[in-house]
SERO-4910 file (N, C-alpha, C, O; in steps of 0.05 Angstrom, whole numbers):
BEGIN
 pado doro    nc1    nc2    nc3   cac1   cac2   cac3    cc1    cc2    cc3    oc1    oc2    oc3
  Unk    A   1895    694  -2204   1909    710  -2184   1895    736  -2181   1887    751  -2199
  Unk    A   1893    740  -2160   1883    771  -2149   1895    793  -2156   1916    799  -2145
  Unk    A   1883    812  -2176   1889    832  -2184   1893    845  -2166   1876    845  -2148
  Unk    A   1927    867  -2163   1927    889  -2143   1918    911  -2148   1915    922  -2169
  Unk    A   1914    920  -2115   1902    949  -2118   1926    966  -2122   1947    960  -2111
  Unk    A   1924    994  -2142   1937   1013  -2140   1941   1024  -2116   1929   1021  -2094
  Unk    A   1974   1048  -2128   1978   1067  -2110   1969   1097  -2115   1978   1112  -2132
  Unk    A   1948   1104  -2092   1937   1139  -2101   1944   1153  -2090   1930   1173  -2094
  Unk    A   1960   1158  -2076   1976   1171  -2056   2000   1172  -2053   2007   1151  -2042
  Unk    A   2025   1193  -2060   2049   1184  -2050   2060   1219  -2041   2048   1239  -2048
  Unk    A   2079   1221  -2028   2095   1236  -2018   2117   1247  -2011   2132   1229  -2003
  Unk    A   2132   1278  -2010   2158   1267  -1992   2162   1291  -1965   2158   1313  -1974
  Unk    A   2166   1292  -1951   2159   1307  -1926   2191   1321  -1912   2213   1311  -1915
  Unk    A   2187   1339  -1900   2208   1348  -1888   2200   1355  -1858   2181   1369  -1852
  Unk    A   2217   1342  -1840   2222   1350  -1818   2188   1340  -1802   2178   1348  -1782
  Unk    A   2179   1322  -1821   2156   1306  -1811   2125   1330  -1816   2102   1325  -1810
  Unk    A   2132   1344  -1823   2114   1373  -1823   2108   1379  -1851   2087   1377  -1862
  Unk    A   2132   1388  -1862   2127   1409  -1885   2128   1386  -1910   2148   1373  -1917
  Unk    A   2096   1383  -1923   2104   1367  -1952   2112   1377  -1976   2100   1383  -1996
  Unk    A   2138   1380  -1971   2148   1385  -2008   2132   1383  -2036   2128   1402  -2052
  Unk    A   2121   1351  -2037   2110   1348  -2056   2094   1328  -2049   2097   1315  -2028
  Unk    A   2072   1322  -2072   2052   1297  -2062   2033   1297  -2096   2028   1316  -2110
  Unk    A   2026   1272  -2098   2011   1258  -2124   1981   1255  -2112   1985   1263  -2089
  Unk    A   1959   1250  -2113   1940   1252  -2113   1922   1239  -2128   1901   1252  -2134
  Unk    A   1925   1213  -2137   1896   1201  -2162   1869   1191  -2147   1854   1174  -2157
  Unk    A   1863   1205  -2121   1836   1194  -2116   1822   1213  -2093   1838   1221  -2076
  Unk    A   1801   1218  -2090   1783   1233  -2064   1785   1227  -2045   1788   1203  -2045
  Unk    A   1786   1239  -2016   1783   1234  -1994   1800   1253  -1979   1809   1274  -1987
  Unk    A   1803   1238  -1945   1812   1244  -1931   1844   1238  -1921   1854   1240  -1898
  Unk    A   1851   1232  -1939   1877   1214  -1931   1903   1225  -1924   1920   1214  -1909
  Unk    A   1909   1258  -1941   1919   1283  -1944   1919   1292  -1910   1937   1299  -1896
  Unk    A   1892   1288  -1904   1890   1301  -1872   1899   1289  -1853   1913   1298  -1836
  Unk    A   1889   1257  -1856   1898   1228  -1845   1934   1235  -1843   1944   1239  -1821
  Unk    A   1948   1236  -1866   1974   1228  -1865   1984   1247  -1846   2000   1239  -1830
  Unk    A   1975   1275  -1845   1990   1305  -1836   1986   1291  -1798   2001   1296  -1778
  Unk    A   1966   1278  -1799   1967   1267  -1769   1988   1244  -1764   2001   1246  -1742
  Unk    A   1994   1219  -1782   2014   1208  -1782   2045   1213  -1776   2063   1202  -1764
  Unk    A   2042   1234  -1791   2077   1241  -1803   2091   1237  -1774   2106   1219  -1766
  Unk    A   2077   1269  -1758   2105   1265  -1730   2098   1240  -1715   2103   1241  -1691
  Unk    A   2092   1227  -1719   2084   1199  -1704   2098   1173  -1720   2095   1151  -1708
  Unk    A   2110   1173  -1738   2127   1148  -1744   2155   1147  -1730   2169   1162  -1717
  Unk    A   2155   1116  -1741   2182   1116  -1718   2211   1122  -1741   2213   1112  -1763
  Unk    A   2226   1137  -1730   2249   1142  -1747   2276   1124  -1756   2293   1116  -1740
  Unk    A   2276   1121  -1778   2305   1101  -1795   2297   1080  -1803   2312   1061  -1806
  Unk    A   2261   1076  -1809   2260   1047  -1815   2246   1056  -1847   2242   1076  -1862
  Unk    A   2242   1018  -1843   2219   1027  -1877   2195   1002  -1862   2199    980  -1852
  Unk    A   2176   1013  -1865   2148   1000  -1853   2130   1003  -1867   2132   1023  -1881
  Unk    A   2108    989  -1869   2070    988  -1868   2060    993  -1853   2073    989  -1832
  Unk    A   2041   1000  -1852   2021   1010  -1833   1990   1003  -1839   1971   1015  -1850
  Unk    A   1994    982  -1827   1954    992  -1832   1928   1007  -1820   1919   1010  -1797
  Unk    A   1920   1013  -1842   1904   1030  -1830   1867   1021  -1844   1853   1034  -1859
  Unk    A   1862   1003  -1836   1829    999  -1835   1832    979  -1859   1847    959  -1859
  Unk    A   1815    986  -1883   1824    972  -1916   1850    987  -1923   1841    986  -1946
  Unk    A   1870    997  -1925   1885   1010  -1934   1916   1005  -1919   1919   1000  -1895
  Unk    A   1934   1006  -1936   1965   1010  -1921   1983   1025  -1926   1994   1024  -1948
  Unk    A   1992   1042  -1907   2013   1066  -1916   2038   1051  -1907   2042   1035  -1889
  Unk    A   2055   1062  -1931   2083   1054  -1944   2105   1072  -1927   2102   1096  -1934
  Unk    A   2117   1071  -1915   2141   1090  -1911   2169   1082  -1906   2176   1059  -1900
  Unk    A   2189   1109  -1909   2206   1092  -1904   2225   1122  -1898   2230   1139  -1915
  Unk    A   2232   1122  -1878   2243   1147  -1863   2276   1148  -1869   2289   1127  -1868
  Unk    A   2288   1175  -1875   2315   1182  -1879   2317   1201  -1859   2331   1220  -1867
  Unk    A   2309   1203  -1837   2323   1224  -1816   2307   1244  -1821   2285   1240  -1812
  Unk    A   2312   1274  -1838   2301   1299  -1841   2287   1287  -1864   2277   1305  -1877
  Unk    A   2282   1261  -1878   2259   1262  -1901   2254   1238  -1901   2268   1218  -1902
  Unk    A   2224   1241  -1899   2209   1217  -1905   2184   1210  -1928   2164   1224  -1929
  Unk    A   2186   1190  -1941   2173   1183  -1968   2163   1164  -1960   2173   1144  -1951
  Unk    A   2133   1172  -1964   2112   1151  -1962   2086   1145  -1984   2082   1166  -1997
  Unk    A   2072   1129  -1991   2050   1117  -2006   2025   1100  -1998   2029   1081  -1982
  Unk    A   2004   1103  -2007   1984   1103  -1996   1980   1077  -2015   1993   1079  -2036
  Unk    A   1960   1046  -2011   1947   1034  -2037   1933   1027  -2011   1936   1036  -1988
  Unk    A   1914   1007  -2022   1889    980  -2010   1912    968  -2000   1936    971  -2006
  Unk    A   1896    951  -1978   1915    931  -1968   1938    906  -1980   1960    897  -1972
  Unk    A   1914    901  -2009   1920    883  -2010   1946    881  -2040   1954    864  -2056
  Unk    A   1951    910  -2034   1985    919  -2052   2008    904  -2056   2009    892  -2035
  Unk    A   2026    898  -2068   2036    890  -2059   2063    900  -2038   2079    910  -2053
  Unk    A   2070    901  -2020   2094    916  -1999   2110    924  -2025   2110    946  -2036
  Unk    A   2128    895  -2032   2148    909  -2046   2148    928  -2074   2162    947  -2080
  Unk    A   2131    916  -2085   2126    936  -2107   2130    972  -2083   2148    988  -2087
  Unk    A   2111    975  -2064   2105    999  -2054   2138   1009  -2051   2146   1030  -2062
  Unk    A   2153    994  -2039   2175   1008  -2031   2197   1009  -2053   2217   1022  -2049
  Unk    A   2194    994  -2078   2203    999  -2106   2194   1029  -2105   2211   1046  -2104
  Unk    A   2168   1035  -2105   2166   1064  -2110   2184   1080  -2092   2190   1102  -2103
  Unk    A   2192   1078  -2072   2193   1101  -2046   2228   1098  -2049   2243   1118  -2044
  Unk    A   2238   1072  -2056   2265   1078  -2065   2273   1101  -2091   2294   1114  -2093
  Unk    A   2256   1100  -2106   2250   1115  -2133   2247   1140  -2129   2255   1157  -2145
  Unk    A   2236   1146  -2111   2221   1174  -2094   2252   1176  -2092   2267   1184  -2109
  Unk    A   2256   1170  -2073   2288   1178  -2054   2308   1175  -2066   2326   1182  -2051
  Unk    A   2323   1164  -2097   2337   1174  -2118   2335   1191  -2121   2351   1207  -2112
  Unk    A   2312   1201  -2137   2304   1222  -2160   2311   1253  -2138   2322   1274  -2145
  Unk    A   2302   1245  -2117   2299   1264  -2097   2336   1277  -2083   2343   1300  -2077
  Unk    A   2348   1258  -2084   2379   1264  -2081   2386   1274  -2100   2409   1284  -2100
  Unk    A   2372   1275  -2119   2389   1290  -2154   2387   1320  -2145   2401   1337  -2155
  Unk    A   2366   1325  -2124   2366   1353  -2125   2378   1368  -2109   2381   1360  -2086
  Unk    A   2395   1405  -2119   2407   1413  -2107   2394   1421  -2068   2371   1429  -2064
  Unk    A   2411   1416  -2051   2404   1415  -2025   2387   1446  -2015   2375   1445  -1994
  Unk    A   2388   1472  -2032   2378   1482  -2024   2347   1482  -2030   2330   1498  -2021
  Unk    A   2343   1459  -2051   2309   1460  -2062   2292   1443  -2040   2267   1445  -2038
  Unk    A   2310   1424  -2023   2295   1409  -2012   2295   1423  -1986   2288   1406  -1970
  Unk    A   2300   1453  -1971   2296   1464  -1956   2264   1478  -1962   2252   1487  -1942
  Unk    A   2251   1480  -1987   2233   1490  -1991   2200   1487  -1974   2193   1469  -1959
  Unk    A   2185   1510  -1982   2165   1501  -1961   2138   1486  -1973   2140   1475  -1995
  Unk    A   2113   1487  -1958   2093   1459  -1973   2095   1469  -2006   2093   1492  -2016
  Unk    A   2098   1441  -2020   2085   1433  -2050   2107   1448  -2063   2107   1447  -2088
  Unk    A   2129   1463  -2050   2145   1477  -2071   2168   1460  -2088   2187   1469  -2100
  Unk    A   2160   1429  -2084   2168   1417  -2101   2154   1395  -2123   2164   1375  -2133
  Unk    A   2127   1408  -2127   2117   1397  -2132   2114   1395  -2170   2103   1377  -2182
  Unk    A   2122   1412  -2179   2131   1428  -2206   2151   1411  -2211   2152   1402  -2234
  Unk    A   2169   1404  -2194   2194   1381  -2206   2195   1359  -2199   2214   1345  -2208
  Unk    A   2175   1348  -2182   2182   1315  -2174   2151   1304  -2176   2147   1280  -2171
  Unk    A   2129   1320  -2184   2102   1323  -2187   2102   1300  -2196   2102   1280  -2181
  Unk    A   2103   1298  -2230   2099   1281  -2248   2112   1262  -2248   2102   1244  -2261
  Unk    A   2137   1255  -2236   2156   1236  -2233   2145   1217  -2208   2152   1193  -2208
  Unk    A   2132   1225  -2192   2108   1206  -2166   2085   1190  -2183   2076   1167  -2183
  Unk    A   2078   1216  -2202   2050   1205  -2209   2055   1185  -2228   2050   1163  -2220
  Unk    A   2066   1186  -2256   2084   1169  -2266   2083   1137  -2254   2069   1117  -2254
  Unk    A   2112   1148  -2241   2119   1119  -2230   2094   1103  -2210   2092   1079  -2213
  Unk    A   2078   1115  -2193   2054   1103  -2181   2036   1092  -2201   2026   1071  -2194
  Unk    A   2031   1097  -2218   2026   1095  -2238   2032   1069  -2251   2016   1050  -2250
  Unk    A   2047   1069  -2260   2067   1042  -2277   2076   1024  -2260   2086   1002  -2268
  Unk    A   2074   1034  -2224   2079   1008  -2209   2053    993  -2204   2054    969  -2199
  Unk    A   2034   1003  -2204   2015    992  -2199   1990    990  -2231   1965    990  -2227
  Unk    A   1999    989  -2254   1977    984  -2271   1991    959  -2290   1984    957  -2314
  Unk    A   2011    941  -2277   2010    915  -2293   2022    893  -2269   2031    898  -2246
  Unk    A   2019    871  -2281   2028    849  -2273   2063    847  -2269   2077    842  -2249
  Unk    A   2069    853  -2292   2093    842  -2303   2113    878  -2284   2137    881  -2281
  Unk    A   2100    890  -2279   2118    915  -2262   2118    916  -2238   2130    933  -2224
  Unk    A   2096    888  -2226   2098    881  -2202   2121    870  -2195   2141    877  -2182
  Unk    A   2115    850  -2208   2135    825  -2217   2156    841  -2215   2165    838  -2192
  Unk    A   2170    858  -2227   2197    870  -2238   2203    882  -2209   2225    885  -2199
  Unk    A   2175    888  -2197   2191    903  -2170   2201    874  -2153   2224    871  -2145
  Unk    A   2184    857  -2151   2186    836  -2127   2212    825  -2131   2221    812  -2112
  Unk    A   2235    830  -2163   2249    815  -2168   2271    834  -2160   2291    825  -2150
  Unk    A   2266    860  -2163   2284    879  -2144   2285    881  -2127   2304    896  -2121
  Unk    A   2273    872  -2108   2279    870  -2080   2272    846  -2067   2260    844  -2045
  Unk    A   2281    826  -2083   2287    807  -2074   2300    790  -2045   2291    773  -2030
  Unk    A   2329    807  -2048   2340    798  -2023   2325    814  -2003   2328    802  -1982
  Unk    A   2311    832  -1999   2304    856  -1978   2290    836  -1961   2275    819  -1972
  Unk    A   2293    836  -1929   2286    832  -1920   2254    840  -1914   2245    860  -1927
  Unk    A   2234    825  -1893   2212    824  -1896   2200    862  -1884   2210    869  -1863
  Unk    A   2191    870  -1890   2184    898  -1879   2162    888  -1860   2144    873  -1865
  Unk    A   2169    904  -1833   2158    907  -1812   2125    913  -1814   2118    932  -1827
  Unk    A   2107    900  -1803   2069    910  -1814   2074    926  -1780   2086    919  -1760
  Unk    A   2062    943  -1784   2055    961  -1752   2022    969  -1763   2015    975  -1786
  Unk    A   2001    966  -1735   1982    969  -1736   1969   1003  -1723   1979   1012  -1702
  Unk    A   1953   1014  -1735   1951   1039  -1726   1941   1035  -1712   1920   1036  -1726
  Unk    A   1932   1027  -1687   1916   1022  -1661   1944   1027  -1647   1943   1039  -1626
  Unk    A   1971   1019  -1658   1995   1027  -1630   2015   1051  -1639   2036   1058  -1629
  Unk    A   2002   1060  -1661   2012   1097  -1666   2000   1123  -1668   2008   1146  -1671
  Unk    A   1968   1104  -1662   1947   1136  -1651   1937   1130  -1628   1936   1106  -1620
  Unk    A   1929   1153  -1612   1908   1150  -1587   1885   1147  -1604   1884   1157  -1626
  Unk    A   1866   1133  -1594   1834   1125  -1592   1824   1158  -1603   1810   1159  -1623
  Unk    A   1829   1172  -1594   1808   1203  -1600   1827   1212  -1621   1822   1235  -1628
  Unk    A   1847   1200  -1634   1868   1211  -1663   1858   1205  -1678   1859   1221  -1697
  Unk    A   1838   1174  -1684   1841   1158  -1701   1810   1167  -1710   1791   1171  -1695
  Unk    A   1809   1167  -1744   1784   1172  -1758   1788   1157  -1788   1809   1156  -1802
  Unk    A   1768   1148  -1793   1759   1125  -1822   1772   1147  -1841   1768   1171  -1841
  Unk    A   1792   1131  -1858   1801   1129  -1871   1776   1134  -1896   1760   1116  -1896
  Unk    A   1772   1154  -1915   1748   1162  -1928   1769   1162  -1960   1784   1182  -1962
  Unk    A   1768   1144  -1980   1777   1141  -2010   1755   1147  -2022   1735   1139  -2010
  Unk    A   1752   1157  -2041   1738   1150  -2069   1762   1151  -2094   1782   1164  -2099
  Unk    A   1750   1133  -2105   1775   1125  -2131   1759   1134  -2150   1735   1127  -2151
  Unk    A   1778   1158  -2174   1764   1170  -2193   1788   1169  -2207   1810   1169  -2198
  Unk    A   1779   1168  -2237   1786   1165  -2260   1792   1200  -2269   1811   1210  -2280
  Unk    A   1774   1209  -2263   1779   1246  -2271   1805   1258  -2258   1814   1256  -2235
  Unk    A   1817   1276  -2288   1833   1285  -2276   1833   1311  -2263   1851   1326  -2263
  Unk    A   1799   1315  -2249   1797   1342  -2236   1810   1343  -2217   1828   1360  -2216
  Unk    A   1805   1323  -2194   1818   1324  -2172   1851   1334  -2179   1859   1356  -2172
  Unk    A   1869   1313  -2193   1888   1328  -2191   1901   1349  -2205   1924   1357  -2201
  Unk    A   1885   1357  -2220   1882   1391  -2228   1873   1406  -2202   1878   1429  -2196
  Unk    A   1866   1396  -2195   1845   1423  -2169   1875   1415  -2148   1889   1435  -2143
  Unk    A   1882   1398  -2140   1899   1402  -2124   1930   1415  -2132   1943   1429  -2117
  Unk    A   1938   1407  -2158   1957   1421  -2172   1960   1456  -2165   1979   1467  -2154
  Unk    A   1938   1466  -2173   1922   1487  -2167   1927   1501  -2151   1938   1523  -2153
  Unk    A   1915   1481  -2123   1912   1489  -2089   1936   1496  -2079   1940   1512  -2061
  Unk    A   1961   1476  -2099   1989   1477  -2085   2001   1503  -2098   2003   1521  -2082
  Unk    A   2011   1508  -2127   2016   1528  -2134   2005   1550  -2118   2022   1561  -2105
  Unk    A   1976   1561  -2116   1965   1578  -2107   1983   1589  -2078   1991   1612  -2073
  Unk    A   1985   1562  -2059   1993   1565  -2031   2029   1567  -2036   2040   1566  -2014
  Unk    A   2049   1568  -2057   2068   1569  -2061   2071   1590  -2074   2091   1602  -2065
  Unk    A   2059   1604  -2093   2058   1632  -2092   2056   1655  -2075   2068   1677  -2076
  Unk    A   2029   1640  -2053   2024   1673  -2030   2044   1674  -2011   2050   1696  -2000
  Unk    A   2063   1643  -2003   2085   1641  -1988   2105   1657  -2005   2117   1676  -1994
  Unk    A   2110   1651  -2031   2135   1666  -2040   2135   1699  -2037   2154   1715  -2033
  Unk    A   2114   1703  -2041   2088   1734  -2052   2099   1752  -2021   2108   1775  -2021
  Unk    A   2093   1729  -1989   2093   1735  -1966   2120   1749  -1961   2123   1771  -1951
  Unk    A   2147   1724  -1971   2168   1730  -1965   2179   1752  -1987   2190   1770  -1975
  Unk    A   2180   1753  -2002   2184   1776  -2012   2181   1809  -2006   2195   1828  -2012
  Unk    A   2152   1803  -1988   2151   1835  -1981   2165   1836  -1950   2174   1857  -1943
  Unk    A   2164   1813  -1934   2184   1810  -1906   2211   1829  -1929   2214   1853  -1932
  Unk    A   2228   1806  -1940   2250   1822  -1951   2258   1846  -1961   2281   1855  -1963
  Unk    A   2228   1858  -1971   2234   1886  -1983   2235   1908  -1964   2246   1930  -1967
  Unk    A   2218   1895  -1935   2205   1913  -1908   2242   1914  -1898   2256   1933  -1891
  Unk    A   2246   1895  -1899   2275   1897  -1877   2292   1910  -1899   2297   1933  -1894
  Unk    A   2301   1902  -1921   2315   1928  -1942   2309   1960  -1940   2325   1979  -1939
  Unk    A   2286   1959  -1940   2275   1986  -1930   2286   1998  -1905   2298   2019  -1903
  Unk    A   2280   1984  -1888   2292   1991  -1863   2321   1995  -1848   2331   2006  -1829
  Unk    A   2327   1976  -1873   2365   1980  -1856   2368   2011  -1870   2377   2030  -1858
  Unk    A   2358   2011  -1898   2361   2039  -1920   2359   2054  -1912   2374   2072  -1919
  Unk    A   2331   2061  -1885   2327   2081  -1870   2348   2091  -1849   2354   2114  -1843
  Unk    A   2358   2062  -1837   2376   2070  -1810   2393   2078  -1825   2395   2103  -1825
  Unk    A   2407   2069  -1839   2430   2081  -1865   2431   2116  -1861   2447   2132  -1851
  Unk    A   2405   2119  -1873   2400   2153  -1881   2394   2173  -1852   2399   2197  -1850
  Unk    A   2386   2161  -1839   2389   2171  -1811   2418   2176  -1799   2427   2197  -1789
  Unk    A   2428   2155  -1803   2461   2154  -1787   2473   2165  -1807   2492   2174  -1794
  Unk    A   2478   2175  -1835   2492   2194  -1847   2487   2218  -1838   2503   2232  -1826
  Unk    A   2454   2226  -1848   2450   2249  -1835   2456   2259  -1809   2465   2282  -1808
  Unk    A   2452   2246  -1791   2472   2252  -1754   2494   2259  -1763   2499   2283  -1762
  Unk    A   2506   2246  -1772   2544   2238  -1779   2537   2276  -1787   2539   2293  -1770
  Unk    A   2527   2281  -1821   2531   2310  -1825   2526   2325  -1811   2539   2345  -1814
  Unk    A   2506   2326  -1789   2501   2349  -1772   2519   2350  -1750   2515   2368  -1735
  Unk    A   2532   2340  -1747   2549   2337  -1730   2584   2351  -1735   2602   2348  -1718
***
């Protein structure tokens, strides 16, 4: 039997735009690829997609959608074993964390993607365990990316599969970094407008006394 390909890619998205969080075990372009996808799926389903050698996993909840990247030749259900897993773990959290902006959930649901992508895709027998979980699930829809991009959208899908865990150190990294200068940003917005009401404050007393 044909060994499956892993999953290197998984995600969970807000409002089709902003990624919360995302796993990362391999090189390429696919990060860029997806950010073109997102506002372009169709909303309330759970689907495949193919895209060239490769098939993206998704499966849309309205304001959030969880998706996964493997080779074609994955298996579906195992994939959406993961994306139901995603979307548990993900309801555990209080409603104001999942308003957050890119990767600022990536510190709490980080390792719980990588993990489980992970253990769904490096045995036989956790295939198996998914196929037997979703058993009754009906067949998931294949949609081909030729009828969800224009001709001038669409660009090769570019993987390299690496074993190092630089890449996802360097992206770990990239995300913290860009979740700090956002926090860093809003912080001084809030201190500028504290400042300023403080000012009108001291202005309008002072009138008030001269008066």
């Amino acid at each position: 039997m044909e060994s499956a390909s892993g999953i290197f890619y998984a995600l969970i998205a807000r409002d089709r735009e902003t990624v919360l969080v995302e796993t990362i075990n391999a090189a390429g372009n696919f990060p860029q690829v997806t950010r073109t996808l997102l506002p372009k799926l169709e909303r309330g389903v759970k689907q495949s997609l193919r895209y060239g050698e490769y098939s993206f996993f998704y499966r849309d909840e309205g304001r959030f959608t969880f998706l996964c990247l493997a080779e074609a030749g994955f298996p579906s259900r195992a994939a959406f074993v993961l994306l139901e897993e995603m979307r548990v773990e993900f309801s555990k959290l209080p409603p104001q964390l999942t308003e957050g902006i890119d990767y600022s959930l990536n510190s709490k649901l980080g390792n719980f993607l990588r993990e489980r992508s992970v253990a769904l895709s490096g045995s036989e027998r956790s295939i198996t365990n998914a196929k037997r979980e979703l058993g009754d699930v009906q067949e998931i829809m294949v949609q081909n990316i030729d009828k969800l991009l224009a001709r001038e959208e669409r660009i090769e899908l570019l993987v390299k599969k690496t074993h190092s865990m630089n890449i996802i150190s360097s992206n770990i990294k990239r995300n913290a970094d860009q979740v700090r200068e956002a926090e860093r940003i809003k912080n001084i917005k809030k201190a500028g407008i504290i400042a300023l009401v403080i000012a009108i404050l001291m202005v309008f007393i002072i009138s008030k006394r001269s008066d």
